[in-house]
C-alpha positions in Angstrom: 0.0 0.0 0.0 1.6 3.1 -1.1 1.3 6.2 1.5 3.0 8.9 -0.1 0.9 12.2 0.5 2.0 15.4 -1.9 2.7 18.5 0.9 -0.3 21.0 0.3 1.8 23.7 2.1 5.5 23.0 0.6 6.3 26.9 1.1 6.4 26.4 5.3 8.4 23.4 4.6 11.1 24.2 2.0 10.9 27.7 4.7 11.9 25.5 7.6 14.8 23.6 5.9 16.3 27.0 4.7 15.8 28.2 7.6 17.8 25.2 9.3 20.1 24.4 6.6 20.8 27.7 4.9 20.1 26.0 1.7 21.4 27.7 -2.0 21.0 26.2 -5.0 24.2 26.7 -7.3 25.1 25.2 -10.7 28.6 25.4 -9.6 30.6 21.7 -8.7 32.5 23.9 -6.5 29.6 25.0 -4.2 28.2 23.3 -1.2 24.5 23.3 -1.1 23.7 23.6 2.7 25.5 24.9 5.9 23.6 23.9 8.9 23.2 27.4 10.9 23.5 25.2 14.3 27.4 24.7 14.1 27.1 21.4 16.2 25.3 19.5 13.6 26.8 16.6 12.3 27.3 16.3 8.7 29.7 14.5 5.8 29.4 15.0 1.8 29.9 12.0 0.1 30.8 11.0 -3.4 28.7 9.1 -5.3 30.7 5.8 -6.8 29.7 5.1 -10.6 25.9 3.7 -10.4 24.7 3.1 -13.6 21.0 3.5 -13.5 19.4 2.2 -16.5 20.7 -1.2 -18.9 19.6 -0.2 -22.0 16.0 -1.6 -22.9 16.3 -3.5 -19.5 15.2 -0.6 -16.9 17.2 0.0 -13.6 20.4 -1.7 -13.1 20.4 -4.5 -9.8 23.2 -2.4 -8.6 20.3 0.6 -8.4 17.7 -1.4 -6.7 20.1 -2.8 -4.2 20.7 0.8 -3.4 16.9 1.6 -3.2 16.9 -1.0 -0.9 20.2 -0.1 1.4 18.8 3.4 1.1 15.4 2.7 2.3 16.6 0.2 5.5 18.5 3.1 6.3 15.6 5.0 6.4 13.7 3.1 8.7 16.5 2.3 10.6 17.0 5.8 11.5 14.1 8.5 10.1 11.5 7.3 12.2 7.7 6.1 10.8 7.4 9.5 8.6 9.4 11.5 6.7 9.6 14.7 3.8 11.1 14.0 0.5 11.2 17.1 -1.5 12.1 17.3 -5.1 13.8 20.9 -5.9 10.5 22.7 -8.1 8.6 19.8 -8.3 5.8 17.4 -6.3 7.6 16.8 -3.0 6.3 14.4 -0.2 5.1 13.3 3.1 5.1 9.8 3.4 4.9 6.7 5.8 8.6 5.4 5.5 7.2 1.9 6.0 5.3 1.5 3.0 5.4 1.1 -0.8 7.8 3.6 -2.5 6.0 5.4 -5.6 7.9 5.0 -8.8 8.3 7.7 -11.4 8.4 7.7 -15.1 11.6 5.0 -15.6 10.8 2.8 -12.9 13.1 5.1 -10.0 11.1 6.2 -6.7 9.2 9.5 -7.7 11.8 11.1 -5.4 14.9 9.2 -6.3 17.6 8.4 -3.5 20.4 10.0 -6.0 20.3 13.2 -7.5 20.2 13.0 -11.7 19.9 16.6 -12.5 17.9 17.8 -9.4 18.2 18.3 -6.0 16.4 15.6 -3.6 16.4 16.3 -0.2 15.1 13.0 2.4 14.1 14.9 5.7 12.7 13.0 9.2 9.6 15.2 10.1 11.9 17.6 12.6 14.5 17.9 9.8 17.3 17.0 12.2 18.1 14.1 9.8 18.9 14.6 6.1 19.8 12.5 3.1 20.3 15.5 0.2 21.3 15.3 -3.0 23.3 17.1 -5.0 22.9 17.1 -8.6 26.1 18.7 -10.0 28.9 17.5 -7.4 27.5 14.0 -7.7 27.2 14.0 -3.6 25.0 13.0 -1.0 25.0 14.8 2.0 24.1 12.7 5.4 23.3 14.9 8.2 23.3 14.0 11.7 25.4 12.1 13.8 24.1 8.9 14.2 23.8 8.7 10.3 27.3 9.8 9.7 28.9 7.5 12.3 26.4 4.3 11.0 28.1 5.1 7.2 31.1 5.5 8.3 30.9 2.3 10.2 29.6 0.1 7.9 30.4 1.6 4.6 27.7 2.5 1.8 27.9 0.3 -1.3 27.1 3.5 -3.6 29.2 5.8 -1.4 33.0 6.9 -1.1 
């Protein structure tokens, strides 16, 4: 049963993760996208390893879904039952992290896990907890501890 819910007020929430986050947008490689304004939070940028998403004709690679998968356990390992996934100018979410992911267009969760040419931004409901990603420096950024310390514990099979 899917339960992914499009936010009806998206302006209070892309608001409250500026306002947390200090996000700007930049085409720039060389630009971060976010700088927590708490100085104690937790963060790491990582570099997205070579993921190819599609086999030609076939759909999305094995390598892909095992990350949907990773991705998603680490989800409900650490996001709690709900969470935001917001799509930089498009439909962003509210959704039950338990549940049936919707798919988009190619097959890839409407919100996909890595950026391809837009930002995606996985929040837990107090935004203390953040998966973003950044479509030009081919990152993901992991924010809060407990996240940073599980990666760099046990490693991330699409991570460096």
């Amino acid at each position: 049963m899917m339960r992914w819910y499009e936010i009806e007020h998206y302006r209070a929430v892309a608001d409250k993760f500026h306002a947390r986050y200090k996000f700007k947008p930049s085409p720039s490689i060389f630009a971060k996208a976010i700088k927590p304004r708490d100085k104690a939070v937790v963060f790491k940028e990582y570099k997205i390893r070579k993921m190819l998403t599609f086999e030609e004709n076939d759909g999305l690679t094995q390598a892909y879904l095992d990350g949907e998968n990773w991705t998603k356990d680490l989800f409900l390992r650490f996001f709690g039952e709900e969470m935001y996934a917001l799509d930089w100018y498009h439909v962003s979410y509210r959704f039950l992290v338990d549940s049936e992911y919707s798919r988009g267009e190619f097959g890839e969760w409407c919100v996909p896990f890595l950026p391809d040419g837009d930002y995606y931004f996985f929040l837990n409901m107090d935004m203390s907890l953040a998966w973003l990603g950044h479509p030009w420096r081919n990152t993901v950024t992991v924010v809060g501890a407990e996240l940073v310390s599980f990666i760099e514990e046990n490693g991330c099979p699409f991570l460096e």
